[in-house]
N, C-alpha and C positions, 0 to 999 in steps of 0.2 A: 301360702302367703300370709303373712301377720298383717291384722287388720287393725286400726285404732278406732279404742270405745267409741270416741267422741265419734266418726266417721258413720258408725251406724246405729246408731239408737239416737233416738227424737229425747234429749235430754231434758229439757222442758217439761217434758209429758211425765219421764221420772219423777223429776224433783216436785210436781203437783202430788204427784201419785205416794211418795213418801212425807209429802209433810202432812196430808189425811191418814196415813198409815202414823205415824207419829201423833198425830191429837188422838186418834181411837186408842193407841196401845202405850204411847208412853214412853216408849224405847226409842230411844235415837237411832239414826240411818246414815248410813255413807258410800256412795259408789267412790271406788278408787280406781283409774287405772294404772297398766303395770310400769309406768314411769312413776309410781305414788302419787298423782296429780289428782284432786278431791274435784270431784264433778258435780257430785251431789252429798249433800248436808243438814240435816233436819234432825231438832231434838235436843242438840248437844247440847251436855250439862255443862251448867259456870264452873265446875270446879275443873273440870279441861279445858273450857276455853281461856277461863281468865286465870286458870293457874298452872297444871299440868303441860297445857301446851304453851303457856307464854313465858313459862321457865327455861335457860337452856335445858339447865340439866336432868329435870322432867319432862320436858319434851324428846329429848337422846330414848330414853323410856319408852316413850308412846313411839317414836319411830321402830324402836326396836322389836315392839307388841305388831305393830302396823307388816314388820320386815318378815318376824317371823310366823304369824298367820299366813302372810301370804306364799311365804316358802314351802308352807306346809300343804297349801292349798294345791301352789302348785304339781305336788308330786303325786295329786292324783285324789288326794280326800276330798271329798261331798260338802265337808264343811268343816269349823275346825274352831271350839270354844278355849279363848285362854284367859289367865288370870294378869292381867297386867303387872308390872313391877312397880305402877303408884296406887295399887290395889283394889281397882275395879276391873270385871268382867266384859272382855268385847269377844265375840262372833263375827266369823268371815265365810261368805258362803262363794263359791266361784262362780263366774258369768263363762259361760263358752258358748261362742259361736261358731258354727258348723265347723265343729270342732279344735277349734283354735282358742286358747284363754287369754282372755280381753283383759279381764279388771276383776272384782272382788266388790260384792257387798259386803257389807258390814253392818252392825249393829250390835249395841252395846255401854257401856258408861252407867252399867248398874252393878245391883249386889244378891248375892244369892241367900244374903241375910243382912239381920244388923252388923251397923261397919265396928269396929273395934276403934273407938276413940283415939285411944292411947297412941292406937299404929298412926294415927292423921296428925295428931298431936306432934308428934314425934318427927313424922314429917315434914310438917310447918317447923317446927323450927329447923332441922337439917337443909331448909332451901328457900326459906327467911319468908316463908307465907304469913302472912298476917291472922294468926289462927282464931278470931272470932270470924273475920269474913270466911275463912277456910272452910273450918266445920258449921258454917250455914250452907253454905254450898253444897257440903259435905249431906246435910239433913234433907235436902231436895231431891236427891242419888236417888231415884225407886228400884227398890226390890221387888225381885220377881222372886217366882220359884221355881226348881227344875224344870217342872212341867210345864208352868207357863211360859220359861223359854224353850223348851222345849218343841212348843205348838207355834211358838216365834220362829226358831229355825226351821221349820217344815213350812212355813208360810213363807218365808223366805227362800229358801231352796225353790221351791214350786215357782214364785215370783221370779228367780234369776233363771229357771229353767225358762219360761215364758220371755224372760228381757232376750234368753240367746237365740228363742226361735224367730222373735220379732228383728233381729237385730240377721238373722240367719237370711229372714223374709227380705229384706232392706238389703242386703249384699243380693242377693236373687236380681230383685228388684232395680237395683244399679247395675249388674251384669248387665241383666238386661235393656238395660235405658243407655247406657251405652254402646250394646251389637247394634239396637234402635238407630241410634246417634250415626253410627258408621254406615249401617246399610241405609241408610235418608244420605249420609254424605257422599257414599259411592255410589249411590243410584241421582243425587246432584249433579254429581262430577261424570256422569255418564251420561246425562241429560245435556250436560256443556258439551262434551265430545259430540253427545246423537246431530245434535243444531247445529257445530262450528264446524263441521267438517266438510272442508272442501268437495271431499267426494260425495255422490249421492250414494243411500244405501236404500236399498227395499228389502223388506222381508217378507217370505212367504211361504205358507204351510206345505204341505206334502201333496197338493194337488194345482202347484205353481199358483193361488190364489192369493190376492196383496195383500200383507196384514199391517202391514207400517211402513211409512216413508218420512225422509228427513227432511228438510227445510231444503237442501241443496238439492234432493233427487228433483222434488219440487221443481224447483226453477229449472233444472237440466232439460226437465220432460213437458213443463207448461201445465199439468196435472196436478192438482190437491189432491191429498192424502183421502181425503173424505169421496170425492171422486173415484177415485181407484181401488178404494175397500172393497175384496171380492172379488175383483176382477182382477184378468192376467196382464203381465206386461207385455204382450204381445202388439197390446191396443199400440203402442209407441215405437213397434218394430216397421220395417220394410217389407213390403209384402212378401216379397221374393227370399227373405230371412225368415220368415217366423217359422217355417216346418223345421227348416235345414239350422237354426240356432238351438230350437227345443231339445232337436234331437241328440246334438252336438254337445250342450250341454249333459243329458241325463248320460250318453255316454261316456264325458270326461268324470263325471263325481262317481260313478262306478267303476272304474278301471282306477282312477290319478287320487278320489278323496276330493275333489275340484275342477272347475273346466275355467279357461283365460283367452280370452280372446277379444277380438274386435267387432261393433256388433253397429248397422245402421240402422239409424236413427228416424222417426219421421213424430216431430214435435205436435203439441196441441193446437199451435200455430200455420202448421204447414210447413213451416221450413225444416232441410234436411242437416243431420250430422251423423258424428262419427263417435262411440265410445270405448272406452276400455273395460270392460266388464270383467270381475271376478267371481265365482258364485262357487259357496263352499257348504257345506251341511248347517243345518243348524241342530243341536241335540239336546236333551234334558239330559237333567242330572245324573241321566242311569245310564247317557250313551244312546238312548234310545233316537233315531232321528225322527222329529218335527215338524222339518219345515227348509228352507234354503235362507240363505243371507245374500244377496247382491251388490256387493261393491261397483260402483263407476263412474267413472273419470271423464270426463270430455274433452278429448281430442281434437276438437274438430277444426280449431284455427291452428292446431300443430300439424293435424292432418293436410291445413291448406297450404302451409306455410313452406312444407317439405314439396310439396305441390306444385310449389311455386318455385323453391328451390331446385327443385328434377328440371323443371322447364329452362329458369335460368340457367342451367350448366350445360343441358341440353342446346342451348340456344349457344355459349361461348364453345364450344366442340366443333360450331361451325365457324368460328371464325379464325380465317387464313393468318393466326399469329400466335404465339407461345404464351396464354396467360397461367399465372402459377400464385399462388399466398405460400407465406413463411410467415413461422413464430420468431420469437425474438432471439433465437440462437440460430438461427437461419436455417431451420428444418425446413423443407417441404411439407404443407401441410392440404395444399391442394394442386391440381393442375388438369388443363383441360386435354382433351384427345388430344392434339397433337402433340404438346408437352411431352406425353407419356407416349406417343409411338417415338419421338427423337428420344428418349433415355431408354426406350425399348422395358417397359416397365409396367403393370398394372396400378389403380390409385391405391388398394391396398399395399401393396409393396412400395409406391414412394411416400407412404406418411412417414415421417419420424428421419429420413434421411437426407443430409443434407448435397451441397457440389459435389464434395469427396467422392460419390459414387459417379458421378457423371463425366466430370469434366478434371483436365492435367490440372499438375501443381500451379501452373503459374495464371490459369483462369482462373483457378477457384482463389488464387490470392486476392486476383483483380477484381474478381465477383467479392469474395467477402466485405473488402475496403469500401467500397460499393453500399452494401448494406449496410456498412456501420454508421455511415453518412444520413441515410435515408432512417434508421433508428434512433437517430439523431433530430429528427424533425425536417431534414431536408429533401426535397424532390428532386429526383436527377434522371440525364438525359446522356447513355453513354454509347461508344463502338465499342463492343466486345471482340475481341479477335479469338479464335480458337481453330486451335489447329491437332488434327489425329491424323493416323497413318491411314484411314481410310476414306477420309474426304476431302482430306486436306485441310485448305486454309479456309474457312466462313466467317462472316465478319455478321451481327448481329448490332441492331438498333435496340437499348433495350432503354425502358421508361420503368420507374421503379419510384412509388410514394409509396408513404405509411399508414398502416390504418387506425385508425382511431377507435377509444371504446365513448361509447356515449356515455358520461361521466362530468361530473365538473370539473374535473382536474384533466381530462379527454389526453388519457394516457395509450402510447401507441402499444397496442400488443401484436403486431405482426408488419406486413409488408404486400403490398400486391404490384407483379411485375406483370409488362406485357413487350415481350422481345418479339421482330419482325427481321426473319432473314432475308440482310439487303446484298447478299455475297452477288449477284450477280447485277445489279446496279451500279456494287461498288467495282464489276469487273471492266462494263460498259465505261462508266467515268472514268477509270484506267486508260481505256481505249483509244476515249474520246479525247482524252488528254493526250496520249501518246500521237494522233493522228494530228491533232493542233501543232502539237511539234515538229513534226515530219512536214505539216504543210509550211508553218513559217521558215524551216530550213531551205526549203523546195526556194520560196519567195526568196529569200537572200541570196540561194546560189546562184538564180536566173537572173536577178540583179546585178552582180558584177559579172557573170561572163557578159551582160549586155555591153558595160561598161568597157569590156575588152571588143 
């Protein structure tokens, strides 16, 4: 990954650091990086600021002293002295960081002797420099000697060695403030999970003893965390549960990896419930196990509810009339014993199936028409007539509204019927009617033969 100078070196601390290296030695300083962008600058002489560089056409120059130093640099040499083409001497030494090349010192804007007038001369006029200001400029240039640049680029090298390891230390240093950053963020964001979650969880070592509880096991159990440190969770079990759960567990996480089950409850309070417990290994890094983790849930008003539920259906099984629920495509979705001994049918076999299985073409017309009304918002009160080849003709009373969802819009999602076979009441008012008429026949015959 290529990293940028400016990102890890304290550039500050450079550019202090070269302008004392500049008043002691003389020789100007430059960090570059490898976009050419000047980060630090100490030293420069007037005759490249206010001429070299503020000419185009010596300045093309100096870019090109700047381009191929650092070309050079980059192919692998230690450092790399050139003679410019406005005729002073710069040095380029490379910066790398763990082992990636950043930027490029430099130093340079001197002479390795007396300058040749004529050549500046000469110069000033080819790029209209003002040449009394020029060659003063020109007389402030310091020369050095091989040697004493020499002892300058080895100060320099050693110096850019030391900027790449510090700058090496600072990429380290940010890795690491960073993994810092994340593992603080996902031990955050595990801390919101450990507290929001609905389920209670307990942890505990290899000898079922509490080592952590969450805010929710808390209120499930009536127990603080601080409470139950060391201690087993048995303290919160049912008497009659704690041998036969232990057991039951250490046999499921040996055979399954896990044990699931249902487990009663007896709270800090006294009062009794119901949970859903899950309890799975807990491991270190090497796989080695721990400890155990305990998930669980509280069932206990689903527990009562279903409870209540069994009795209620319980309770409609005895009564002497056909009650039944449909969804909105007029499935069966429930029905109580009797229901299901006339379709001759278990309740898992009539979920999902509508009349079509029970009754002729022309009831389940009559029935459907029926429910469309009553999915419709209306309550109705009808004779069903149905007739088979084996019981004949039975006439049914049947009462059929909608059910409602608790909602603000209290939109119907099903139907609940309660049919009451009146075949044999409707046979009697047959009867009764037929005999009414045979009696007032009777009355009018005896009438006129009186008459006669």
């Amino acid at each position: 990954m290529q990293h940028k100078f400016i990102d890890i070196v304290e550039i500050d601390v450079l550019r202090a650091l070269f302008d004392k290296f500049t008043k002691a030695t003389g020789a100007a300083t430059a960090i570059l990086d490898l976009e050419g962008n000047v980060l630090v600058a100490t030293g420069w002489q007037d005759i490249c600021t206010q001429f070299h560089r503020a000419n185009p056409d010596t300045a093309c120059r100096c870019l090109e002293s700047d381009t191929r130093l650092a070309g050079q640099l980059a192919s692998g040499q230690k450092y790399n002295a050139y003679s410019c083409r406005n005729g002073l001497v710069d040095v380029a030494v490379p910066i790398v960081v763990a082992g990636s090349h950043v930027g490029n010192l430099f130093t340079g804007q001197f002479l390795f002797s007396s300058p040749d007038e004529e050549y500046f001369k000469r110069q000033a006029a080819e790029f209209g420099f003002d040449e009394a200001a020029y060659l003063s400029a020109l007389s402030r240039v310091p020369i050095f000697s091989k040697q004493e640049v020499q002892k300058i680029i080895d100060f320099l090298s050693e110096l850019a060695a030391t900027i790449g390891e510090m700058g090496a230390t600072k990429l380290r240093l940010n890795a690491e403030l960073i993994e810092r950053k994340r593992a603080e963020e996902a031990l955050r964001k595990q801390a919101l999970v450990w507290e929001q979650m609905s389920e209670g969880v307990v942890v505990l070592d290899n000898d079922s003893l509490i080592l952590d509880m969450n805010s929710a096991a808390e209120k499930m159990y009536g127990y603080s965390t601080d409470e139950m440190l060391g201690k087993r969770p048995s303290i919160w079990l049912k008497e009659d549960f704690v041998g036969k759960t232990a057991g039951e567990i250490s046999e499921g996480i040996r055979r399954d990896g896990h044990w699931f089950g249902e487990v009663y409850i007896v709270r800090k309070d006294g009062s009794l419930g119901v949970t859903e417990v899950n309890v799975v290994p807990l491991c270190d890094e090497n796989g080695n196990r721990i400890g155990r983790v305990s998930v669980n849930r509280d069932i206990t008003e689903r527990q009562q509810r279903i409870a209540e539920m069994q009795r209620f259906r319980k309770a409609l099984d005895e009564v002497p009339a056909y009650i039944y629920m449909k969804d909105p495509q007029s499935r069966y979705i429930y029905a109580n014993r009797l229901t299901l001994e006339l379709f001759g049918c278990s309740g898992e076999e009539l979920v999902g199936r509508d009349d079509t299985h029970f009754f002729p073409p022309d009831t389940v017309k009559q029935l459907r028409e029926v429910d469309l009304r009553v999915f419709a918002g209306e309550q109705t009160f009808e004779e069903i007539d149905v007739y088979n080849a084996e019981s004949g003709r039975r006439v049914y009373l049947e009462v059929k509204t909608p059910i409602y969802r608790e909602t603000e819009q209290r939109t119907i999602w099903g139907l609940l019927g309660i049919s009451t076979d009146i075949t044999e009441r409707k046979n009697l008012e047959n009867k009764l009617l037929q005999a009414q008429k045979m009696e007032t026949v009777g009355q009018l015959t005896g009438g006129v033969a009186h008459d006669f």
